[in-house]
N, C-alpha and C positions, 0 to 999 in steps of 0.2 A: 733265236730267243733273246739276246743278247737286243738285237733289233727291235722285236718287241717292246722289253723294257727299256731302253732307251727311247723310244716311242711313246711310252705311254708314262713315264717320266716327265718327258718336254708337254705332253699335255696337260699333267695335272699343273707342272709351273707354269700353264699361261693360264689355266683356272683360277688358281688360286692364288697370282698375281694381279689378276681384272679383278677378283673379288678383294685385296686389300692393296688398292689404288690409292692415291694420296687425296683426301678429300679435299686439301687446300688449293688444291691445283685447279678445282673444280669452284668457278665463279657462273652462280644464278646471273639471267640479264632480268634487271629489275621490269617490274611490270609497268607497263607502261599506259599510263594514267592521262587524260585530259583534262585538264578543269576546263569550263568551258567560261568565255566570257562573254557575265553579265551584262555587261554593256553593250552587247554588241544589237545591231536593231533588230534580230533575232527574240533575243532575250531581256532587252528592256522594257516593252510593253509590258511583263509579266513581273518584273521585277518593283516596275512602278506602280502596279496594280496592287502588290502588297503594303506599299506603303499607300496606297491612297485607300485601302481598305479601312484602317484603321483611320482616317480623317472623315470616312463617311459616318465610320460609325460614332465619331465625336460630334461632328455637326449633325447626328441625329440626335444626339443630348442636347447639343446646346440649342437648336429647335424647339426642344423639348421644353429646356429651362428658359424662352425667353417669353414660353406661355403658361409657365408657372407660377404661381402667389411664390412672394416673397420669403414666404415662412419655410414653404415646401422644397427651395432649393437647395436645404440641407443631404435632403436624399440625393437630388440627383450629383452634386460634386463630388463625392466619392466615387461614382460611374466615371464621370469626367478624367479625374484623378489616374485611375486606371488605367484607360487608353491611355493618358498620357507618358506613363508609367513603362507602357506594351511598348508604345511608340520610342519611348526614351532607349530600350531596352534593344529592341528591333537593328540586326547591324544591316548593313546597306551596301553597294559599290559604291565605291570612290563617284563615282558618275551622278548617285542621288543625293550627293553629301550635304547640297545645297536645298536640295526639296524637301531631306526629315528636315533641316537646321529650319526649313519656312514653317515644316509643318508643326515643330515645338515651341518655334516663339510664339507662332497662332494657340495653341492648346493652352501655352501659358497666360496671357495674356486674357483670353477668353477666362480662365478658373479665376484669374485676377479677380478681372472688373467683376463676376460673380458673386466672390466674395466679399468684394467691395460691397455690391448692391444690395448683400445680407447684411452689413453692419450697420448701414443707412450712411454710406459713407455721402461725399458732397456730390450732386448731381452732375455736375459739373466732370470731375473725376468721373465718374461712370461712365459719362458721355464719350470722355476722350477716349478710355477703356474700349469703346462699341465702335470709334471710329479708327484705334489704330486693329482691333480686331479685323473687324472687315480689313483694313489695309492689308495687315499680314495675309489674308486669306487669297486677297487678289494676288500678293505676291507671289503664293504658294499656287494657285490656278496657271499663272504667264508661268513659271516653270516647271509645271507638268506639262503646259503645253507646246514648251520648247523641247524637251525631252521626248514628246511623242508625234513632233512633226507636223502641230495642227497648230488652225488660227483659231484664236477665241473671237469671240463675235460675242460685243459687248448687248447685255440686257437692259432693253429699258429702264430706267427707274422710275419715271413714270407714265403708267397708262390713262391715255386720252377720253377723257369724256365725253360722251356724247352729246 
């Protein structure tokens, strides 16, 4: 009997020793997490996509505003404005840092000379406006297409009469 309960003694103290264990002694191994990287040629295609999304859809405005009256280009800068806003807004890898920086001087630059063109500023100005616009844009085209491994293959400017 004696046996017994010395038996059934030593059981309950390894019960109820496991059940108040020292919790600090007990270290979780943290989860383990990948971030994956954007940049890598995996994931750049998709990454550049995003920001060239928002350039498509500015140079569908400014398309838009360059066959617009004068008066009516009230409406669309605010549109412009916006994207530029998204764009501005939009965070990046390190790796496109230079392709927003092309795609905001273009966005800028473009709302500029716009607004210029609405106050009947000097034609002149305007002009310069249309031609450092296009510049930017090219700049911003050679570095998408450094980024995704392609050659650009320049377009006529002008087509041949017959």
């Amino acid at each position: 009997m004696k046996n017994k309960l010395f038996g059934l003694i030593l059981i309950f103290s390894l019960l109820t020793g496991a059940c108040a264990r020292d919790e600090s002694a007990v270290t979780e191994s943290p989860a383990i997490t990948s971030t994956p990287d954007l940049c890598s040629s995996t994931n750049l295609p998709d990454q550049v996509a995003r920001v060239n999304r928002l350039m498509r859809e500015f140079d569908d405005y400014a398309e838009l505003a360059s066959n617009t009256p004068q008066a009516q280009l009230v409406v669309l800068i605010p549109e412009m404005q916006r994207i530029l806003r998204e764009a501005e807004d939009q965070s990046v890898p390190a790796c496109l840092q230079t392709l927003k920086d092309l795609q905001l001087a273009h966005m800028n630059v473009v709302i500029q000379t716009l607004m210029a063109f609405m106050s009947s500023a000097d034609l002149n100005a305007v002009n310069q406006g249309i031609a450092a616009a296009r510049d930017s844009h090219n700049q911003y085209d050679i570095e998408m297409a450094r980024l995704l491994g392609v050659t650009l293959v320049p377009q006529p400017t002008n087509t041949p009469s017959p």
